[in-house]
KOLKOL-928593 format. One record per residue (C-alpha): x, y, z; residue number from 1; residue in one letter. Coordinates in nm, 4 decimals. Example, Ala and Ser with C-alpha at 12.3 -4.5 7.8 and 13.67 -1.06 7.14 Angstrom:
<tifis>
<tifi><xx>1.2300</xx><yy>-0.4500</yy><zz>0.7800</zz><k>1</k><r>A</r></tifi>
<tifi><xx>1.3670</xx><yy>-0.1060</yy><zz>0.7140</zz><k>2</k><r>S</r></tifi>
</tifis>
This chain:
<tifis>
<tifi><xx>10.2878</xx><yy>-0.5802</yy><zz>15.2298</zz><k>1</k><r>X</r></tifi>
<tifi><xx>10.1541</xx><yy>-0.2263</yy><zz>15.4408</zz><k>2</k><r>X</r></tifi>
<tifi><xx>9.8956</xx><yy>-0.3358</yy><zz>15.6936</zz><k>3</k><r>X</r></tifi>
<tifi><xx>9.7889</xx><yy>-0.4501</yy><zz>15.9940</zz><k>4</k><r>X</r></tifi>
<tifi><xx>9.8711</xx><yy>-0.7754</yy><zz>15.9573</zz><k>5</k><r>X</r></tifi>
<tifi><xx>10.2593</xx><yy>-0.7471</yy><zz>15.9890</zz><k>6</k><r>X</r></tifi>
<tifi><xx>10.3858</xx><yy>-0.8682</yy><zz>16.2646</zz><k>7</k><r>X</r></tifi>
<tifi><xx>10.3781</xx><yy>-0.5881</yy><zz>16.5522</zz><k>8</k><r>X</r></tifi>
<tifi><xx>10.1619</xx><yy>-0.3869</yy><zz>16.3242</zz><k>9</k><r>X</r></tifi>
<tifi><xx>9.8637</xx><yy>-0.4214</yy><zz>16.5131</zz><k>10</k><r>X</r></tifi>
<tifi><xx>9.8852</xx><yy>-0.2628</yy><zz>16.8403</zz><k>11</k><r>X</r></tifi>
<tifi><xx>9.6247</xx><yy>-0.3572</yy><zz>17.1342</zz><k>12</k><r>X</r></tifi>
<tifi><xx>9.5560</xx><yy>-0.2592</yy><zz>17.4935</zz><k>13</k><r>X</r></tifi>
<tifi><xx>9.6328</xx><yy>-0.1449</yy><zz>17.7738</zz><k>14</k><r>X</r></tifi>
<tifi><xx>9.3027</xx><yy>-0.3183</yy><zz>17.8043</zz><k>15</k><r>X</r></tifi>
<tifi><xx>8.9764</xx><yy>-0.4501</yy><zz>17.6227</zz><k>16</k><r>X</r></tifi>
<tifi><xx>8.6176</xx><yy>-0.3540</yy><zz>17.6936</zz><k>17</k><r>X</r></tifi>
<tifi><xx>8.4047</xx><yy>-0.5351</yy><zz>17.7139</zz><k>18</k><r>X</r></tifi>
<tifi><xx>8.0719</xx><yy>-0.5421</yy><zz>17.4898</zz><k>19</k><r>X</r></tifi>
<tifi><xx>7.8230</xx><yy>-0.4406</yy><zz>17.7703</zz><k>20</k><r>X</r></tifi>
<tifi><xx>8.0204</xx><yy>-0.1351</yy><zz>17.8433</zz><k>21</k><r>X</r></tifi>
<tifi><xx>8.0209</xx><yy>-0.0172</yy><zz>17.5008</zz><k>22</k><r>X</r></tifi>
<tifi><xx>7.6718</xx><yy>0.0863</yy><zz>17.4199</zz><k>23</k><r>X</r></tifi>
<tifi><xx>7.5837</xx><yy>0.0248</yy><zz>17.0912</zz><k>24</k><r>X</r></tifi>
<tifi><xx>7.8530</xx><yy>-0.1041</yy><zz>16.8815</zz><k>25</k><r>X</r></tifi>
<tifi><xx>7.7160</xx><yy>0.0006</yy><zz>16.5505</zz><k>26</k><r>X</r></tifi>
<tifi><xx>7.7109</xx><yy>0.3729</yy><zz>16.6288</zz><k>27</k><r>X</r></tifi>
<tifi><xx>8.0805</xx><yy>0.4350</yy><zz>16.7334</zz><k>28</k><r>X</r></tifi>
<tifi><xx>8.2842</xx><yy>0.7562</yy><zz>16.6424</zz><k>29</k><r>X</r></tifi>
<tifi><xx>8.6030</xx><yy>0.6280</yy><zz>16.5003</zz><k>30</k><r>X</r></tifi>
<tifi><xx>8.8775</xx><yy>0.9226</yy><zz>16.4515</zz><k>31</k><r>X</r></tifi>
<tifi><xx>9.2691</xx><yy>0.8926</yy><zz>16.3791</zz><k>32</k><r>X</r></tifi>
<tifi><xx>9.5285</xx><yy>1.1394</yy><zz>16.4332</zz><k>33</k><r>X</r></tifi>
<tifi><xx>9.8912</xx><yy>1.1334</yy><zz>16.2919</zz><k>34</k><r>X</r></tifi>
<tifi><xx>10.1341</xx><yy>1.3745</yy><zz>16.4201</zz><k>35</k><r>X</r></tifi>
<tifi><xx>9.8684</xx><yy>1.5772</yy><zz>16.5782</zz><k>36</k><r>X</r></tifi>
<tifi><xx>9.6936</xx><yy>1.6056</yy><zz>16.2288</zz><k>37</k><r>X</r></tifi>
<tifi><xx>9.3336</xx><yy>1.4508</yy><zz>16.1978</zz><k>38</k><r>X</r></tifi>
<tifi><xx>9.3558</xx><yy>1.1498</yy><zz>15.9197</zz><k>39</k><r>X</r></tifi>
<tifi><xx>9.0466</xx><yy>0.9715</yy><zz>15.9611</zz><k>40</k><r>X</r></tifi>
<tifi><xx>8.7086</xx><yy>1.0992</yy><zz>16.1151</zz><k>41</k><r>X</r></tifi>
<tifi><xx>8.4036</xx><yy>0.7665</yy><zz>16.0820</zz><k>42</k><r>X</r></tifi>
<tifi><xx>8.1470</xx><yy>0.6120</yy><zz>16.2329</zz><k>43</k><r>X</r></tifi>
<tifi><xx>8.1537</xx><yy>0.2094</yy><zz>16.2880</zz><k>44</k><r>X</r></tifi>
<tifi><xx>7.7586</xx><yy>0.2641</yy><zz>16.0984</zz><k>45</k><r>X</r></tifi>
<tifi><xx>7.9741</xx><yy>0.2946</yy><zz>15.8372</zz><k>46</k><r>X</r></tifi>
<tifi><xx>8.1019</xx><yy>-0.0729</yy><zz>15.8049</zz><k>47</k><r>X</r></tifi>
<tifi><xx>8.0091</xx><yy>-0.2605</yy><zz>15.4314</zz><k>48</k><r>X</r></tifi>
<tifi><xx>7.9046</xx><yy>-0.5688</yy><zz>15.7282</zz><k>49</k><r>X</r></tifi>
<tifi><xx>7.7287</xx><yy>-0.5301</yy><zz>16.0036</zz><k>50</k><r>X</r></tifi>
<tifi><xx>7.8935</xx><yy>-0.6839</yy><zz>16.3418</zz><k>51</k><r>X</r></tifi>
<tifi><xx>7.6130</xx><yy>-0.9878</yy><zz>16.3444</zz><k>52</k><r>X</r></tifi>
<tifi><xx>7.6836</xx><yy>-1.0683</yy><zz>15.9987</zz><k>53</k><r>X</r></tifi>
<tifi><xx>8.1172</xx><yy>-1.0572</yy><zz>16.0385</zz><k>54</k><r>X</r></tifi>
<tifi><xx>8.0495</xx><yy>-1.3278</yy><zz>16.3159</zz><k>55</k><r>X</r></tifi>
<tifi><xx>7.8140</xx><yy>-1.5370</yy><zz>16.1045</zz><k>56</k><r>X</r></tifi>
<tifi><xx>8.0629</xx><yy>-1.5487</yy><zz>15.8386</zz><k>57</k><r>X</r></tifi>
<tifi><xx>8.3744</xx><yy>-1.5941</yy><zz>16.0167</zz><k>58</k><r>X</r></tifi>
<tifi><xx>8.2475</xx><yy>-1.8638</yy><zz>16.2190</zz><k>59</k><r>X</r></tifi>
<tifi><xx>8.1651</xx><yy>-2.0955</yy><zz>15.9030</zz><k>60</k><r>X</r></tifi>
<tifi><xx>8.4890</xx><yy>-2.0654</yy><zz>15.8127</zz><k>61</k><r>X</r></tifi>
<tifi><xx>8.6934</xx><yy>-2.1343</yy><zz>16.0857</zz><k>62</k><r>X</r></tifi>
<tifi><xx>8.6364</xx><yy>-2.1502</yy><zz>16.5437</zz><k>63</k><r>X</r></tifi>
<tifi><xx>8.6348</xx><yy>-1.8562</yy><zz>16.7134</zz><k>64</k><r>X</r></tifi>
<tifi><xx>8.7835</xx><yy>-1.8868</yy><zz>17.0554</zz><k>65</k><r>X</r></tifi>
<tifi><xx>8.7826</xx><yy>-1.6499</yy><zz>17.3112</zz><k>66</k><r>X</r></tifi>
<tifi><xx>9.0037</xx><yy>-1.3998</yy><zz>17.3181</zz><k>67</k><r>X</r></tifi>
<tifi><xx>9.0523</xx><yy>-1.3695</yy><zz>16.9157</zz><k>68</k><r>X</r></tifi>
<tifi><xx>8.9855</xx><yy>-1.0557</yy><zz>16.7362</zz><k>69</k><r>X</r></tifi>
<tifi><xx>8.8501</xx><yy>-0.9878</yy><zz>16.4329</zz><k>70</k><r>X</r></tifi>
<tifi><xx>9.0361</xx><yy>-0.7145</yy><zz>16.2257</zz><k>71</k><r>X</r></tifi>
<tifi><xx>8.7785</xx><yy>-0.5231</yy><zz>16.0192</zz><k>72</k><r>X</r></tifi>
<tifi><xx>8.9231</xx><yy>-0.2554</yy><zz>15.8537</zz><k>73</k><r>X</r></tifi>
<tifi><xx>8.9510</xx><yy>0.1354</yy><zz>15.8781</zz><k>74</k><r>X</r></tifi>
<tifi><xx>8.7665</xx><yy>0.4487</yy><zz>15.8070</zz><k>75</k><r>X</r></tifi>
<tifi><xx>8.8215</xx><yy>0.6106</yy><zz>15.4970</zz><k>76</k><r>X</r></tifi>
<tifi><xx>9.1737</xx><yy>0.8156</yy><zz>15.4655</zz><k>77</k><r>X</r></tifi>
<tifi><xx>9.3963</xx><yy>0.5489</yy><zz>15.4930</zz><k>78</k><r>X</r></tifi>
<tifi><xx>9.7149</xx><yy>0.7000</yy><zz>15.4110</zz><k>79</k><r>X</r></tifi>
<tifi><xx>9.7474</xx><yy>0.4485</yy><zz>15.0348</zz><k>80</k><r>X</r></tifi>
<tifi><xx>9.4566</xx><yy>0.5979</yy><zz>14.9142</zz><k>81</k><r>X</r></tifi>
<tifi><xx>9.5378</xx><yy>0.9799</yy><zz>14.9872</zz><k>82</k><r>X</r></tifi>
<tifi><xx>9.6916</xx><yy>1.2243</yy><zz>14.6879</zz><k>83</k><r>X</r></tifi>
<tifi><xx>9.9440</xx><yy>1.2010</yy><zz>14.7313</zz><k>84</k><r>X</r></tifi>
<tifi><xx>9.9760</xx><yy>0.8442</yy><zz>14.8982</zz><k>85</k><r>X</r></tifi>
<tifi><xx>10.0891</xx><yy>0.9155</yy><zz>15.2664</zz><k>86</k><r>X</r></tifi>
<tifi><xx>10.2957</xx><yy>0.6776</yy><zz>15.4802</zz><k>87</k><r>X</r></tifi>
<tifi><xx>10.4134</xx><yy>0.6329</yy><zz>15.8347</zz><k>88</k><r>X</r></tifi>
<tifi><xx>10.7585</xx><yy>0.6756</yy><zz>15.9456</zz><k>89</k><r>X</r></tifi>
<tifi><xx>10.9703</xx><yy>0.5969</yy><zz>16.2581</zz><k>90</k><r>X</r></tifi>
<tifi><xx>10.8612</xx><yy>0.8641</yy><zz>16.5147</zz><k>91</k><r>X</r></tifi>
<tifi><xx>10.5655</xx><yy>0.9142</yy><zz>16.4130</zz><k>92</k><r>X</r></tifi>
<tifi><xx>10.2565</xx><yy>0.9443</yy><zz>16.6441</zz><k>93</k><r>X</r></tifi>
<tifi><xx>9.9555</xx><yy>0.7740</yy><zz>16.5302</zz><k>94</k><r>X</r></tifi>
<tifi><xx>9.6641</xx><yy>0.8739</yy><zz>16.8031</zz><k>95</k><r>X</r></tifi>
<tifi><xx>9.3573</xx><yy>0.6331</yy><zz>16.7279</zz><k>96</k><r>X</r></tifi>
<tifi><xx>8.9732</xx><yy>0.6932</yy><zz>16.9686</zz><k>97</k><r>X</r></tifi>
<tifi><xx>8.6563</xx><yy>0.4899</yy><zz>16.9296</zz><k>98</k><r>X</r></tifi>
<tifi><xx>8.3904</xx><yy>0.6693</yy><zz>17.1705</zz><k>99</k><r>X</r></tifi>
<tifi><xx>8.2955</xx><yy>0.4859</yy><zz>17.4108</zz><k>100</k><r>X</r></tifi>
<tifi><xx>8.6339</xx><yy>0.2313</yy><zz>17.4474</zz><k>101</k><r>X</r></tifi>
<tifi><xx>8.9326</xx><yy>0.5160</yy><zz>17.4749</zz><k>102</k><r>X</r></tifi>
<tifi><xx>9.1865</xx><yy>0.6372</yy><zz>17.3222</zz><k>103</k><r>X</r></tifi>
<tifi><xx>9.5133</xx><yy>0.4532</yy><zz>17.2298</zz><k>104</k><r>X</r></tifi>
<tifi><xx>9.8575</xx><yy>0.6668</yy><zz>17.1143</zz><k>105</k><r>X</r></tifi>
<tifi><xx>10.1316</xx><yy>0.4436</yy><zz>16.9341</zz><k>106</k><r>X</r></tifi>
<tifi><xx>10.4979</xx><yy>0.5921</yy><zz>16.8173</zz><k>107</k><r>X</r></tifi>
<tifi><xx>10.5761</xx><yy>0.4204</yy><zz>16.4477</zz><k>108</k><r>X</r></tifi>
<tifi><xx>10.9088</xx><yy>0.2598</yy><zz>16.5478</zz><k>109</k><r>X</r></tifi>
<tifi><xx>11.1450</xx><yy>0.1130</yy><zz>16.2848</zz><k>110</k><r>X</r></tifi>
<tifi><xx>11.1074</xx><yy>-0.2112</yy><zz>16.1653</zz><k>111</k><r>X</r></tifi>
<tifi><xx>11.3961</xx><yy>-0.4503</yy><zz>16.2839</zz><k>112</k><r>X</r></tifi>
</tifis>
C-alpha cells in the first residue's frame, strides 16, 4: 500500500491554523514540489466534496473529536498516475504550500 495512510506517511505541523485565519477554505492554491520540480499545481475549488458536505458525511459515520483530521486527497499529478508512474525515494524533498496556511518541506526517509 503507497499513501498517506502508512504509518509516518502523513507528515503535520510545525503548527495548525486555525479556520478563521484561513480565509475562505474553498478557494486555496494547493502546489507540490519534489526535488525542486513542480508536481502538482490545484485549487481546494477543485475538491469532488465540498468541506460542509465531508463533515456531514463523516460525522454519520463515526465522532469527530477535536483535534482529528480529515485526509481528503491530493491535486491531480500524483506521482501513480504520471507516464511514466513516478515514486518517492529516500532523500527526496517533497515541498508542499496551501496559500494562506504555509509551506511545509519533508525529506522522504527510508522506511525502517
Amino acid at each position: 500500500m503507497e499513501s498517506k495512510s502508512r504509518d509516518n506517511a502523513a507528515p503535520f505541523g510545525p503548527f495548525i491554523t486555525p479556520k478563521e485565519f484561513i480565509g475562505d477554505s474553498a478557494d486555496l492554491d494547493i502546489k507540490t514540489w519534489v526535488n525542486g520540480v513542480q508536481k502538482q499545481d490545484g485549487n481546494s475549488r477543485d475538491m469532488i466534496h465540498d468541506e460542509p458536505h465531508l463533515i456531514r458525511h463523516m460525522t454519520a459515520i463515526f465522532t469527530l473529536w477535536p483535534g482529528d483530521v480529515l485526509m481528503t486527497g491530493t491535486p491531480s499529478g500524483v506521482g501513480t498516475a504520471r507516464n511514466p508512474p513516478e515514486f518517492l525515494h529516500p532523500g527526496d524533498v517533497v515541498k508542499m504550500s496551501i496559500e494562506n496556511i504555509g509551506t511545509m518541506t519533508t525529506t522522504i526517509t527510508e522506511e525502517k
